[in-house]
C-alpha positions, 0 to 999 in steps of 0.5 A: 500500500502507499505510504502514508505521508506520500504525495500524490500525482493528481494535480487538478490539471490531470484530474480535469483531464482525466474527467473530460478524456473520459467523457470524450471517450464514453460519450463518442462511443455511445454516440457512435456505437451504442450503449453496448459497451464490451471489453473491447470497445471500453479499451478504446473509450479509456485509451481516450484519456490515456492519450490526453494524460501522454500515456498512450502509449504505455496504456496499449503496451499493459491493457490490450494483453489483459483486454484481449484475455478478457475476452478470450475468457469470454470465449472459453465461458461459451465453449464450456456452454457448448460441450456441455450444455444442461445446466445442474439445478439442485445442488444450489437450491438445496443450499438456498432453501437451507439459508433462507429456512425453506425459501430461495432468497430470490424468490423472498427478495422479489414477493419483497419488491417485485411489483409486476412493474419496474420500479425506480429501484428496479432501474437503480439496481438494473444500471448496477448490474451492468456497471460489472463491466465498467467498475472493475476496467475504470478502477483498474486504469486509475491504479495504474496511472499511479502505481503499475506494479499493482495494477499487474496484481489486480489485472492477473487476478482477475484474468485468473478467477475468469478463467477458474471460472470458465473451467467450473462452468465446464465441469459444473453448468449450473442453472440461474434461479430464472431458468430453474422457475422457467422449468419449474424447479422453483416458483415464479422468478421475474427476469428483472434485468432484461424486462423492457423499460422504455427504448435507449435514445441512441441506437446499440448492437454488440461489437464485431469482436462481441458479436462472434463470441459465444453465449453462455446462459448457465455460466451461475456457478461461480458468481463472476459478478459476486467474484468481480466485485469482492475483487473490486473491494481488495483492488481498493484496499490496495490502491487506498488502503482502509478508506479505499476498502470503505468506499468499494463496500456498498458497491460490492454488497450492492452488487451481491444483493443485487444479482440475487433479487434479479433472479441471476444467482443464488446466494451460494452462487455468491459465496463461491464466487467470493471464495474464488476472488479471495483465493486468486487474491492471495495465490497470484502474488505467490505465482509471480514471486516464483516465477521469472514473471515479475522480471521480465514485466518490470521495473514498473514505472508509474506512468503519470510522473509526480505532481509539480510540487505546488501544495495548492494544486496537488491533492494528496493520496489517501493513505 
């Protein structure tokens, strides 16, 4: 973690820079492409503000190999589903239905709050789903403007737990609760995160890349949105320390709540993918220290340099 009495490297001119390449980058790909916003085309709206901060060039050198073994994965997930194609259904309920003293939390969840209609919450919870995609990429690209060694970690642990991930949903296909109450495992469970709420403004197709890539509707076990957003957590824990850990905490307990509700996951689905997180937190940095990995990758030069010096422009990192 970084120290505490360490100066930081934004000064308000790179934050306003940061800002607005961002939004430059985001919103001409909305406008452009739609609001399908896939591994590949996120690569290219943070490749926006990288250039602006003149770190283009170091952007593509350390995220097109982790973009391009993200989506790898995602092709791996859609193999699995394609050897082995019938989900299992019971192990999760029986672990469910023991949690919730006889009844899936899903279903108790959603007699809670599912009105038949969507709600504004519905829409809240519905754009924190999707923010899967977004949260972990954008974190990932602010730790590595400040420290790249430990954007390496945080990056190689993801990819690992992916791909942990890809291999169990091979060996072990496991069914959401909205497919389970589609075949009549389980009663009614409304697919809240795919019911129609009113059309997008701009008009939105997956990418080329996306497009050929293979789908994967049973991919439950584990929960790579319970995994992801653990990981979310221990990313800003390293980043930050302690008060980066306390920011991420209701994004990530959010997220937990929130893919259950959907009708997504099972809780056991959550627990699982959190093991997952956790052990790939503690068992890369072991895999890098005894290998020649770490050397052939670094030194790992910080790509924004330090503040100008002037203690009225630069905002102080948090310890």
């Amino acid at each position: 973690m970084q120290a505490a009495g360490e100066l930081g490297v934004w000064t308000r001119r790179r934050v306003a820079t940061l800002v607005i390449g961002y939004l430059v980058g985001l919103g001409g790909m909305i406008l452009v492409k739609g609001v399908f916003l896939s591994a590949d085309r996120y690569f290219l709206i943070l490749l926006v503000p990288a250039i602006a901060l003149r770190a283009g060039r170091g952007f593509i050198r350390d995220f097109l190999p982790f973009i391009v073994l993200v989506l790898l994965y995602e092709e791996a997930r859609g193999v699995a589903h394609l050897l082995h194609p019938h989900p299992f259904y019971e192990p999760m309920l029986l672990f469910d239905r023991w949690i919730g003293l006889g009844q899936v939390p899903t279903i108790r969840f959603q007699d809670w709050l599912w009105h038949g209609h969507l709600e504004w919450y519905d829409h809240a919870l519905s754009l924190l789903d999707r923010l899967h995609f977004i949260v972990p990429p954008t974190l990932l690209f602010l730790i590595w403007l400040e420290r790249r060694e430990v954007y390496y970690r945080c990056a190689a642990t993801l990819v690992a737990v992916s791909f942990a991930g890809a291999v169990t949903f091979l060996a072990f296909p496991a069914a959401p609760p909205w497919l389970a109450s589609k075949h009549g495992h389980i009663p009614h469970v409304a697919r809240i995160g795919y019911i129609e709420g009113g059309n997008s403004p701009v008009s939105t197709s997956k990418s080329w890349i996306e497009s050929h890539i293979l789908a994967n509707p049973v991919a439950a076990v584990p929960s790579l949105h319970a995994a992801y957003a653990l990981l979310v957590l221990l990313f800003a824990y390293a980043w930050r320390g302690k008060i980066g850990a306390w920011c991420a905490v209701p994004y990530t307990v959010g997220m937990w709540f929130t893919v259950i509700y959907l009708g997504d996951h099972y809780v056991v689905d959550i627990v699982i993918g959190a093991a997952y997180a956790a052990a790939g937190w503690v068992l890369v940095p072991r895999l890098f220290r005894s290998t020649p990995l770490r050397r052939l990758i670094g030194p790992f030069p910080a790509p924004l340099g330090r503040g100008d010096g002037n203690g009225s422009d630069v905002l102080r990192s948090v310890p």
